[in-house]
N, C-alpha and C positions, 0 to 999 in steps of 0.2 A: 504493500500500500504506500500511498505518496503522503509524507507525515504534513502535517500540517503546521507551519511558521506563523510565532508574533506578528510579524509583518508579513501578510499576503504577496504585497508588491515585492515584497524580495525576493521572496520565495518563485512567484512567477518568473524574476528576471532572469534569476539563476536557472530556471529549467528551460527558459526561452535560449540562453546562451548557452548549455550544456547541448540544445535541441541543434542548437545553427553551428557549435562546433564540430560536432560529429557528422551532422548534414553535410556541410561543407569541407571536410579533409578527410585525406584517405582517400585509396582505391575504392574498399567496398563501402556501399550505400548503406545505412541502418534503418529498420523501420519501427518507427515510432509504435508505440501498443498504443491498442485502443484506449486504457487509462489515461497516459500522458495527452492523446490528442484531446479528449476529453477536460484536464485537467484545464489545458491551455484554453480549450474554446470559455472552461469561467474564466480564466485570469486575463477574457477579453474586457472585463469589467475595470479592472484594477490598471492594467497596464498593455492599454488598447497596442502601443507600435510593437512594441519587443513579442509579445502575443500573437500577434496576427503574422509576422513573420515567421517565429518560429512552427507558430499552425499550420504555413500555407507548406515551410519545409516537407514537415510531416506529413501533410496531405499528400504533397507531390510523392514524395518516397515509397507510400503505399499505395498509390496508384501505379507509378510505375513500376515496384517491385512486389505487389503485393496482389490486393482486390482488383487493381484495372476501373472501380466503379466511375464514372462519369461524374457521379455526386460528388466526390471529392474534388475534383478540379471544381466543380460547379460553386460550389462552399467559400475554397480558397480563392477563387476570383473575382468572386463577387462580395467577400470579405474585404479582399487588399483593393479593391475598384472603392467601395464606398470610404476605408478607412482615407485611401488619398483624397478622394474628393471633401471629406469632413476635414481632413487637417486646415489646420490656421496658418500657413507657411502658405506664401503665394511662389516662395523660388523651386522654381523645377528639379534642380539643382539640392537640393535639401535630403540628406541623407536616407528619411525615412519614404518619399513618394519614388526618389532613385532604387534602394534596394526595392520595394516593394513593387515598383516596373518592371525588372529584374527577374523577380518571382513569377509576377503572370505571365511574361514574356515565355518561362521558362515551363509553366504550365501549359500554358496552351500549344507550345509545341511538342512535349509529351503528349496532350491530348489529340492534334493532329496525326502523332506518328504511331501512336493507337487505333484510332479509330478515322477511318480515310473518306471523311464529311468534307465537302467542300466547304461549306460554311465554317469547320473548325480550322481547316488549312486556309483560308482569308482570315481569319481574326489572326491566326499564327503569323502570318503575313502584316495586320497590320502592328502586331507588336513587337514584332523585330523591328520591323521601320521606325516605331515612337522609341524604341530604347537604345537603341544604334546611334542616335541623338543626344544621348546623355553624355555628358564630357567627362564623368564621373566613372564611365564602366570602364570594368576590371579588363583587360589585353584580352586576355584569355577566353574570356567572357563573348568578345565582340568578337572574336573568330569563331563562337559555335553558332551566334546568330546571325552574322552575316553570310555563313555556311548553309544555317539552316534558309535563309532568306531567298539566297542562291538555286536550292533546292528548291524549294515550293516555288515559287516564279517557274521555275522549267516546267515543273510540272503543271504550271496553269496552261502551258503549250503544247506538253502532251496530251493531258485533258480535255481543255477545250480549242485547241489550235489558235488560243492568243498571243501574237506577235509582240505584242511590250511585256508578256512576261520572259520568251525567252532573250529580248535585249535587257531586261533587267539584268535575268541570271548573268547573259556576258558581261555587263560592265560591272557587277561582282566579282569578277574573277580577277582581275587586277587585284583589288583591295583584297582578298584573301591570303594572293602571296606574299604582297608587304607587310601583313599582320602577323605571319608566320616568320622563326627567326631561322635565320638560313642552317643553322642543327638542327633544330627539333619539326622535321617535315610533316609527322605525321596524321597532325590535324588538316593537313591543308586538305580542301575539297579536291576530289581526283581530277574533276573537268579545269580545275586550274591549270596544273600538271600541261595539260595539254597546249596549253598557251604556249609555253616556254620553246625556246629554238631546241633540235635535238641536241645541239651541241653541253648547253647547260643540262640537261639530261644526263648527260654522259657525265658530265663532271659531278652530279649530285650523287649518283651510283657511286661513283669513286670516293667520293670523301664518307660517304655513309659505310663503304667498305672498311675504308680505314680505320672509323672511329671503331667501328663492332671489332678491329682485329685487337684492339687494346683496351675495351671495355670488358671487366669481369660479366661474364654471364649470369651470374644473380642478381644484378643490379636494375633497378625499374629503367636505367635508360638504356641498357642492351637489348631489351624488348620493344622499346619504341623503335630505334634503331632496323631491328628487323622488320618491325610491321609499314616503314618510312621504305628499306629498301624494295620490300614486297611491292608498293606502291609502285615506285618510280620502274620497276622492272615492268610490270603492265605498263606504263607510259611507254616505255621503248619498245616492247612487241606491238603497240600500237601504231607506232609507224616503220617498224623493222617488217613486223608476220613472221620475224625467228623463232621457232618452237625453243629455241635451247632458253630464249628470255621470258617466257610462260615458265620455264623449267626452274630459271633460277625462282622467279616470283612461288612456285608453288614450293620449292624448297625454303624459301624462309617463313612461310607460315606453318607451314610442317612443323619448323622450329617452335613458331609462337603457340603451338600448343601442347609443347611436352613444360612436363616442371623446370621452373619454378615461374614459369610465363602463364601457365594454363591456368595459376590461381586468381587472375583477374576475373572480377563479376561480369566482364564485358568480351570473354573468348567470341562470344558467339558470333560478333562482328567478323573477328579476322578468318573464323572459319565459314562462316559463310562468304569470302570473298576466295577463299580456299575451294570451296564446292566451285564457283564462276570458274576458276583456272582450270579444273579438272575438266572441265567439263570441254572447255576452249580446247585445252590437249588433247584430250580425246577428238573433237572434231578434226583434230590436225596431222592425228598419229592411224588415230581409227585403234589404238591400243586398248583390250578392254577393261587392263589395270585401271586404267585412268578412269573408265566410266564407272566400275564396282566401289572405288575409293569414294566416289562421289555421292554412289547411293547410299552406300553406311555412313557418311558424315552429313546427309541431307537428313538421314534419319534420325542421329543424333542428335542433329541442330531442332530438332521437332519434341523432344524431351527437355529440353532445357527453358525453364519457366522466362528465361529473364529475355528468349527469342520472341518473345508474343509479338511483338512487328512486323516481327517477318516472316510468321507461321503462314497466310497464302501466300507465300514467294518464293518460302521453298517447297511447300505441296508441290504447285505449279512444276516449279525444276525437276523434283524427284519424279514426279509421273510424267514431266517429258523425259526423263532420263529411264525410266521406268519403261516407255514405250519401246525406246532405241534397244534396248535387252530384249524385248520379247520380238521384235521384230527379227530378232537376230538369231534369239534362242528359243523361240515359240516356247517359254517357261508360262505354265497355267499357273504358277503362282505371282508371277509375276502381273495377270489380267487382274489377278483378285485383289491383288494390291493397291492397282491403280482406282478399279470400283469402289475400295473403302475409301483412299481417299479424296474422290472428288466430291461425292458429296460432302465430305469434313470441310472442302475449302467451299465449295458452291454457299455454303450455311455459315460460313464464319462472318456474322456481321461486324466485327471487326476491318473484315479489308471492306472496299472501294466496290459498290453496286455495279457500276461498268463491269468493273474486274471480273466479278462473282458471274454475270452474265455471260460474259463471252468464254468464261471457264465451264460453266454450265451447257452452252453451245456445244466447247470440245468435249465436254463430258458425252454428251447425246451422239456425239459423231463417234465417238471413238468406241462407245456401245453397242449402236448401230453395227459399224461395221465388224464387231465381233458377235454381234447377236447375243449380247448378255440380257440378261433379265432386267438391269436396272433400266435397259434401253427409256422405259415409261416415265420412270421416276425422274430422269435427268432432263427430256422431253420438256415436261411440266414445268421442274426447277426454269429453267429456260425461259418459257413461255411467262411467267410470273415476274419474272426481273425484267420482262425487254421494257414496259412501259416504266417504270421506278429507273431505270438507268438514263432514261431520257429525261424524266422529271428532276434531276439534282442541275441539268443545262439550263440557267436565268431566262435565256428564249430563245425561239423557236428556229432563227441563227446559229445558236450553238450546238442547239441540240441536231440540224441537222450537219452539223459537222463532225457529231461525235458519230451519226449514224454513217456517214461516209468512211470513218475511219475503224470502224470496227468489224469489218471483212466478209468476206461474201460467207462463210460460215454460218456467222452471224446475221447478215441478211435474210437468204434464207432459210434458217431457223425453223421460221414457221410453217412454211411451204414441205420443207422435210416433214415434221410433227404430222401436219396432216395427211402426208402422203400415208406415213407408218398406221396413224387411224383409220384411212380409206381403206390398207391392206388387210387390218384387224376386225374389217367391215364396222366401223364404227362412224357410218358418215355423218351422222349426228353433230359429232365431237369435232368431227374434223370440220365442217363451215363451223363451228365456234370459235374454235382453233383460230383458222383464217382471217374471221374477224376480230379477233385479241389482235392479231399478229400484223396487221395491213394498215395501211393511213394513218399511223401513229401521230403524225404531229397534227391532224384534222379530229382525231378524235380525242387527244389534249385539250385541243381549245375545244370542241363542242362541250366536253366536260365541263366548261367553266362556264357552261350556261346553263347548268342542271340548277332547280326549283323553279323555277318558271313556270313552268308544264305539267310541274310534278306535284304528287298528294302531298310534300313539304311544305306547299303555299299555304296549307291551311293553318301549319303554324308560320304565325305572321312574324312574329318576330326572329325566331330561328332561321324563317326563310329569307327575311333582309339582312341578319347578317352574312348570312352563307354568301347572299346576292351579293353584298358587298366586298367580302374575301375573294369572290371571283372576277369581280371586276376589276379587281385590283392586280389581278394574277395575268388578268386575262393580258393588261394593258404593258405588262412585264414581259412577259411571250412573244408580246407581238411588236417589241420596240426595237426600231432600225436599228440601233445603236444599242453601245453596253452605257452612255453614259446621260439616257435618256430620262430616269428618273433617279434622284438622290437624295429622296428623303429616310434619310434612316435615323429618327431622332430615338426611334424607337426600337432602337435595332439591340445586338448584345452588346454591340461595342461602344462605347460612352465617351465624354468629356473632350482630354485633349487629344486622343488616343484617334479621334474623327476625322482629325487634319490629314493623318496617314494612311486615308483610306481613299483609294484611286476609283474611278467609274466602277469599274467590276466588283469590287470589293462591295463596293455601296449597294450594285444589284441584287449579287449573289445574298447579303445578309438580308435585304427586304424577303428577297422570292423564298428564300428557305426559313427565315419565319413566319411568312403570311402561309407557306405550304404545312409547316407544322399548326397553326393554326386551323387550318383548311378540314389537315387529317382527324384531329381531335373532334369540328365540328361534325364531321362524316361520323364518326364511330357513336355519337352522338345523335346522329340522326338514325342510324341503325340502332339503337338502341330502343327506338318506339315503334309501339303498336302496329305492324302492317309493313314497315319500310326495313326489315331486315335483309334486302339484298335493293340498297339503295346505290347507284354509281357502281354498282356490281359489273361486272362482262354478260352482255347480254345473251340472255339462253337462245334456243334454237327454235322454241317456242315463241319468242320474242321477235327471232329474224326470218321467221317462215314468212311473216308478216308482209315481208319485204315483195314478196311474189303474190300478193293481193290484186295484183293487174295483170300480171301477166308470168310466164316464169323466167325465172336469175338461173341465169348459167355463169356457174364459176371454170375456169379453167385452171386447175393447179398444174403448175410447171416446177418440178420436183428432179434431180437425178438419181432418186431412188427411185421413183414410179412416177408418172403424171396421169391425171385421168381428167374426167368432166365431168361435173357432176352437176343437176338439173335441179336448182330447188321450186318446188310445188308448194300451192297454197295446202291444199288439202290430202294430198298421198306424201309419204317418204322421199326422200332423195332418190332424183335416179344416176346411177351411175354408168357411166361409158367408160372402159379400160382403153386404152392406147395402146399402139405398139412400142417395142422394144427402142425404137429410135424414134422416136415422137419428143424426147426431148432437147436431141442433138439438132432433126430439123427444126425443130422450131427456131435455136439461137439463129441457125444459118437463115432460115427466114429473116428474120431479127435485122441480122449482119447485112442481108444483103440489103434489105429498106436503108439501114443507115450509113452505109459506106456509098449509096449510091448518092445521097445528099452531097457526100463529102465531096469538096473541092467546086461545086457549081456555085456563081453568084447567084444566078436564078434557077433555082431546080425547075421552075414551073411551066410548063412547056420542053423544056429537057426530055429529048428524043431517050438519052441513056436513061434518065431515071423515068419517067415512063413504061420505059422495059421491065425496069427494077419492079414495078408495081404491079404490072404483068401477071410475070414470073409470081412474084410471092402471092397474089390472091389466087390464081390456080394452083399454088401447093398447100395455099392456106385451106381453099375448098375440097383438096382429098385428105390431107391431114383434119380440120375439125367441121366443117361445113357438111361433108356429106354424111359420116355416122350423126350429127346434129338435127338433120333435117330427120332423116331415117327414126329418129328417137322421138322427135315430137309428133311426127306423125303416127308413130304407136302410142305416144301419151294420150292420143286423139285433139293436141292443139291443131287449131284449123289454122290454115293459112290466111295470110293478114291479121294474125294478130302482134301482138304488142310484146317483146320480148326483150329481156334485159341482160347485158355481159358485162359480168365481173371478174375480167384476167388478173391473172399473176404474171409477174417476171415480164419473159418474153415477150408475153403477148400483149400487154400492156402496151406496144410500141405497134403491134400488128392491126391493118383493119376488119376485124371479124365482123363486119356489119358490110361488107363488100364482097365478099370470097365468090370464087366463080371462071369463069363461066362455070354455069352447072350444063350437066350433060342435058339432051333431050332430041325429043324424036322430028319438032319440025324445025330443027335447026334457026330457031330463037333464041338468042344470048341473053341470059339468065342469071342474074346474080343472087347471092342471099337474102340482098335488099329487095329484090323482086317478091319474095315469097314471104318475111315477115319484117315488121317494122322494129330496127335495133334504135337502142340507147345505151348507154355505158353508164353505170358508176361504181364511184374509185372502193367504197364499199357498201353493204347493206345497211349499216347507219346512216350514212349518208341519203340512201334512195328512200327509207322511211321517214326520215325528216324533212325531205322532199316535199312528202304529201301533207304535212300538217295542215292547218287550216289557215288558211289566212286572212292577216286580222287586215279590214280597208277602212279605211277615212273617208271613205268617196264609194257613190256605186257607180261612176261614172271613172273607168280605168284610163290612165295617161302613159306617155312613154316619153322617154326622153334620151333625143337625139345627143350622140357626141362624135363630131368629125371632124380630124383636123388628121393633118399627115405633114412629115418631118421635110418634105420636099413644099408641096403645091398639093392643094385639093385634086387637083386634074380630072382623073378618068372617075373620084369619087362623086361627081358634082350631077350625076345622072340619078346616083343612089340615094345621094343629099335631097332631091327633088322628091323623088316617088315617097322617102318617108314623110317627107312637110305634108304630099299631098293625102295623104290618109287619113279619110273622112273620120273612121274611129278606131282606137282611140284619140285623144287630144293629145296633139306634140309639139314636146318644149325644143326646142333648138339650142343645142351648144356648138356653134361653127368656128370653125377658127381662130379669131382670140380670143371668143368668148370662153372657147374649152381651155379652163385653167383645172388645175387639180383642185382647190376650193372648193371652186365653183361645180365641178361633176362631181364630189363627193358629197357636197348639198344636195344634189340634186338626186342621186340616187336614193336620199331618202325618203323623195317625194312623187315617186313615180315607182307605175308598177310593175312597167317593161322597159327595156333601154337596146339600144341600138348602137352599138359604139362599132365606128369605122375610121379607122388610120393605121398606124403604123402600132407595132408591137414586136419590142426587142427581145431578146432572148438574151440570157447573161451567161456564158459559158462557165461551168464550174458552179456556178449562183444560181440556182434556180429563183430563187427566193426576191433575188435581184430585176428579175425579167420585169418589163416595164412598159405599159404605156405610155406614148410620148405625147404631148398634150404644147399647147402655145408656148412659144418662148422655152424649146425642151424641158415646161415641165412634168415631171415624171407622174405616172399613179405605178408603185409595182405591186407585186403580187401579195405582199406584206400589209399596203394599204387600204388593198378591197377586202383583205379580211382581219381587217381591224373594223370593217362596217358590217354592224347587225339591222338588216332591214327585214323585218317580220313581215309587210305588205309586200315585199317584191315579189312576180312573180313568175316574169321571164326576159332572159337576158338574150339578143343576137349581138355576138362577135365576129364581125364581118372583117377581120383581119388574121394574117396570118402568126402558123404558128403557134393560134390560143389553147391548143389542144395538144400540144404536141411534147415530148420527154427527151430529150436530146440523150445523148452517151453518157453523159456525166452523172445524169440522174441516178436514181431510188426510183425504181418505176414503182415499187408498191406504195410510195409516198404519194404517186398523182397528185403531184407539185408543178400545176401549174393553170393557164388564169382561168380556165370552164371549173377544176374545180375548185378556185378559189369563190368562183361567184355563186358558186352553188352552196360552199362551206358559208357564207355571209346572208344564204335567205334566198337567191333565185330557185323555184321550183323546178325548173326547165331553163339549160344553156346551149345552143349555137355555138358552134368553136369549131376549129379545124386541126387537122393533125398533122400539118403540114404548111408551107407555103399556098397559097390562094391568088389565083389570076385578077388583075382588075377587071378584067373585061368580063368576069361571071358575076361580079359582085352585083352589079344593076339587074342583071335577069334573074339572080338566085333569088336577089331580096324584091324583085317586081312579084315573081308568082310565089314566093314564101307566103307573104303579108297580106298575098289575094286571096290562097286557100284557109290562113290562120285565123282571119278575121271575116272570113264569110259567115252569111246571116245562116244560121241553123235553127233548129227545134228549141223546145225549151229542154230537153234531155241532154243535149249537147255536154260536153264534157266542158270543163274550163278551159279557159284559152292556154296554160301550160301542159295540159296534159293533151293535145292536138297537138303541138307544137312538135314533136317528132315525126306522124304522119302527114305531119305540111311539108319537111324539109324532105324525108323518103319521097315525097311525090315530084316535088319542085325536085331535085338530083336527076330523080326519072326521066324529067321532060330533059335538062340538059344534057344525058347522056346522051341523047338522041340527037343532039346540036352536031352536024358536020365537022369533021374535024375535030373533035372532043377526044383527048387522049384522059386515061384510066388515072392519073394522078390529079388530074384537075377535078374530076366531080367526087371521086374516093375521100376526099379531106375533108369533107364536112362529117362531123360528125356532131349525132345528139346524147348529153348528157341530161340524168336528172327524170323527173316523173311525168 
């Protein structure tokens, strides 16, 4: 027991100073017991600085050596945050707000290097910056956090691919060497190292040699020594490729872990940089010493408590090192090894959601292809993290940049899952599947407009905060920029501490507290009466819905199996099997539509790519066009009706509302558009929110014209005509300078169809970028139109090219791009093209479009967006018949939406 003193305050000072001596000297770390921490949170009473210091110690110690609990950092820094801010001392400078910087500084990057939050790695971030400021901090001190600084900045580039973090990390690396004293190398960060000319390189191996030949080996600095020479030896096989300097590098750590070096609490480092070389030797030698060494010491490093850092990073190595053995030695113990552990890393919330995902991915591939039993389990894991990996990206920019870089594995993901479902005949699961798995950044933001619609409305207040928490999310997603909103008064990170927080820092901290907010209110809303699968993944019951007009044919493109499968309002799925190479042609399909683009200024009229379109609708109509037809006429759908395609992958780029000629007996040329009327969408949430109902201001519907083009009106001022002349509905005109981006974004709020003709760029690499070009080139892009919610819109014609179209660069299963941007923002029904578009079609497509769409009908009539597909099938019809009409000119229209 802790005796109790005359004096309290004494008694605290001495155990706060006995607490920060032993904290702070010596190799090994001490942990505080639960009494002491305890004893010090009372003696917060008596002797608030000396207390709070010695407390945050101890927290830290036992978080990093001990429990791991989050509580504790939480505790201590929100302890040392209010104590600075209460002090009476206005100088920064003041020994008690300096060390206690120090502490949080020192905290929070424990807690980043713990637990792999972006939000903990920005605060980590911005409190090295505010303490790297202090003119007070200790040498030593200021090379682990401008180390640490260095570090987390790259990784905001690996992460999110932002370029000022990895020019931070570089201009860090200077200052790292200079803080380091030319003996003792072995704090310096390794990407510094790299900086240096080889020649200094050589000379640092040298003089490090020298010191270790006259240094007693018991000594704490013959160990730095080695783990300094280990170092720089990887620097020189870094740009030698000499195996013999991997050799030396793996021979001095070798050293640093026999006695009396191996009793540091901190081996784990130099051997886990010991596993990296072996591993590099073995790729170089192909020797399988090197790989065996590597697995028992990847395995060891997984028993030692004080690795918790880096326990998914050597899973990860070990089961790739894992793999390369059984590849080699088909060991079935070596499969079941790998089995155990990836789920242990898939589930360690400790590492990095990304991480866990795309480890989960290899998990599901590498089962697959041995046919293990966890195949399901790893599938699912999978499946469950791909939206949460994109939700930690501030918006909908980042996130898709993370989705670009996380590999075609990982892309299709889902398309495999449901392939392996479709095998298991579980087609059920598998359009579930599909729908978790597809439009991920469309069904993000639809997300953020749940209670609206929902049985949530009726609690009113619940529903306007939720409403609020999304609006705020929403506005965050979908901002151009990282440095578009910066309010964080309310964020975790406080005071003076805010100075040092850059654009991103400021977003990431709002979006992953408004997101934890968001989550709490969710669990929250599933907690009442009726709403327990509230923003749940919608059941199959839910998305049969989808084919309430007509039926969805999905197309999975898979290279384990690809099939087709038919969803019906009221029977089961049907399923069509494919052949053996149905998935190899389809890419070549693919390939050949986009390479024939490549290099033409105008594809459009282009005799080669013409051919191009040919060619792929007659292979697209014996590859899916005729068992398609063949299937719905055993479904008993009648010809002319109303049918909807929801591609994957490949086909996503392909036009399946054109395939053809089909065969026949009076030698009539016959396409699929002959026989039923297609529409596309990018998914089944998408086509049932289509149909909502919608809410009008007027029963008298308007539309509203916008034309302007980057050159001259010219060949458009025929088009510009026939829409003015349109007795109904009433139309507002936006012509040439009047079409400013304002001004059409006003305006689509107030109108319930719109007509936009001009120009529409394509951003290579950028989808997200692609853009409307409007008076005075100003832009609307694709970012803009769905940042606007118009509940009354109801149909959109985009009489420019391009609006439909996915270039090479793309995520075809993100269908990112402007048909379905205007359709994710409220149009029922969109017009767009999937390709470049002739001027000279635009005046005739949109003459007889607008004659059939707006013709006087019954009062049974359908509403004008859901006609609006059998206008444009009809109106295509008559221009195919136009002399001279080649296959690429009327194939590009296509309709999306209800």
């Amino acid at each position: 027991m802790i005796s109790t003193a005359d004096d309290p305050a004494s008694t605290v000072q001495a155990m706060a100073g006995a607490v920060l001596t032993n904290f702070c000297g010596g190799d090994q770390v001490p942990q505080a017991s639960d009494e002491i921490i305890q004893y010090l949170r009372e003696g917060l009473k008596t002797c608030p600085q000396e207390a709070s210091l010695a407390l945050a110690s101890a927290l830290l110690a036992r978080f990093a050596f001990g429990t791991h609990s989050i509580d504790d950092c939480e505790e201590a820094i929100t302890m040392l945050d209010n104590h600075i801010a209460s002090t009476s001392s206005k100088d920064s400078e003041d020994w008690y707000p300096a060390r206690a910087s120090e502490l949080i500084a020192l905290l929070s990057l424990a807690r980043s290097i713990f637990f792999s939050d972006p939000e903990y790695s920005e605060e980590a971030i911005v409190r090295c910056r505010a303490v790297l400021n202090l003119s007070s901090l200790d040498d030593q001190l200021r090379v682990v956090f401008t180390q640490a600084l260095a570090i987390h900045a790259e990784q905001r580039f690996r992460s999110f691919g932002l370029t000022d973090g990895l020019r931070e990390a570089i201009t860090l690396l200077p200052e790292i060497a200079n803080l380091s004293s030319s003996g003792e190398d072995a704090g310096v960060l390794y990407a510094s190292r790299r900086a240096y000319p080889t020649a200094t390189v050589l000379e640092k191996i040298q003089q490090l040699e020298d010191l270790l030949s006259t240094t007693p080996s018991e000594t704490p600095q013959y160990s730095t020594y080695l783990e300094d020479l280990a170092c720089w030896y990887d620097t020189k096989f870094s740009r030698t490729g000499d195996v013999s300097d991997i050799k030396a590098a793996i021979r001095y750590r070798r050293m640093l872990l026999t006695p009396p070096h191996s009793n540091h609490s901190l081996t784990f480092i130099p051997l886990g940089f010991l596993c990296d070389d072996l591993l590099i030797a073995f790729d170089l030698t192909r020797s399988m010493d090197y790989l065996e060494e590597s697995i028992i010491l990847h395995r060891d490093l997984l028993t030692k408590q004080d690795a918790r850092p880096l326990r998914f990073a050597v899973i990860r190595r070990l089961v790739l090192s894992l793999c390369v053995r059984f590849r080699s030695l088909r060991r079935n113990q070596d499969l079941e090894e790998i089995m155990q552990l990836c789920p242990a890393a898939v589930h360690d919330t400790y590492a990095n959601v990304v991480d866990r995902f795309k480890f989960a991915c290899l998990w599901a591939s590498l089962a697959r292809h041995c046919r293990h039993l966890s195949v399901s389990n790893a599938y699912e894991s999978a499946i469950s993290l791909f939206q949460p990996s994109l939700a930690l990206a501030p918006n909908v920019q980042v996130q898709l940049i993370q989705l670009l870089g996380m590999g075609e594995t990982c892309e299709r993901m889902p398309l495999d899952y449901a392939s392996y479902k479709i095998g298991s005949g579980s087609l059920e699961q598998a359009i579930e599947i599909l729908e978790r798995g597809r439009a991920l950044l469309w069904s993000e933001l639809r997300g953020f407009r749940a209670s609206v619609d929902h049985p949530i409305s009726s609690h009113l207040l619940l529903a306007e905060k939720f409403a609020s928490v999304n609006r705020k999310l929403k506005a965050l997603a979908l901002s151009a920029t990282l440095g578009e909103d910066t309010d964080v008064d309310d964020g975790r990170v406080r005071g003076r501490e805010v100075q040092w927080m850059d654009p991103f820092s400021r977003i990431v901290t709002k979006q992953r507290r408004l997101s934890n907010e968001r989550n709490t209110l969710i669990s929250h809303i599933r907690g009442l009466p009726g709403l327990g699968d509230f923003l749940s993944p919608p059941s199959f019951e839910a998305l049969r819905s989808a084919a309430s007009r007509g039926p969805v044919i999905i197309v999975n493109h898979s290279k384990w199996r690809s099939d087709i499968l038919i969803l019906l309002r009221d029977s089961p799925p049907s399923l069509i099997t494919t052949p053996n190479d149905f998935y190899d042609r389809a890419n070549r399909l693919k390939n050949r539509l986009l390479y024939g683009r490549r290099g033409l200024s105008d594809v459009v009229g282009s005799t080669e790519y013409a051919n191009a379109v040919r060619y792929v609708l007659a292979d697209l109509y014996t590859l899916v066009g005729r068992p398609v037809i063949e299937r719905l006429r055993e479904l008993g759908v009648p010809e002319q009706s109303r049918v909807w395609w929801c591609p994957t992958s490949a086909f996503c780029y392909l036009p399946l509302h054109a395939m053809g000629p089909i065969p026949s007996g009076d030698h009539v040329e016959r396409y699929f558009s002959d026989l039923y009327i297609s529409s596309y969408t990018p998914s089944l949430s998408a086509l049932i929110d289509s149909r909502q109902p919608i809410s009008r201001t007027s029963s008298r519907p308007s539309l509203l014209l916008v034309a302007h083009h980057d050159r001259d009106l010219g060949g458009m001022k025929k088009e510009i005509k026939i829409i003015k002349g349109l007795s109904r509905p009433r139309v507002k005109s936006l012509v040439g300078k009047k079409a400013t981006a304002a001004v059409v974004t006003e305006g689509l709020q107030q109108h319930h169809f719109v007509h936009i003709a001009g120009s529409y760029k394509l951003a290579e690499g950028r989808p997200l970028d692609a853009r409307l070009v409007l008076h005075e080139d100003d832009p609307l892009t694709l970012l803009d139109f769905a940042r606007c919610r118009l509940p009354a819109a109801e149909f959109a014609f985009l009489s420019a090219s391009h609006t439909a179209e996915l270039i090479d660069e793309s995520i075809p299963d993100e269908s990112l791009h402007l048909a379905s941007a205007m359709q994710h923002c409220g149009f029922r029904s969109v017009v767009g093209t999937m390709w470049g578009m002739a001027d000279m079609d635009g005046t005739e497509v949109c003459k007889r479009f607008y004659k059939l769409l707006f013709a006087k009908g019954g009062k049974e009539d359908p509403p004008y967006h859901e006609r609006a597909a059998k206008a444009l099938r009809d109106t295509v019809q008559k221009l195919r018949k136009k002399k001279g009409m080649t296959a690429d000119r009327w194939v590009t229209y296509v309709h999306y939406g209800a």
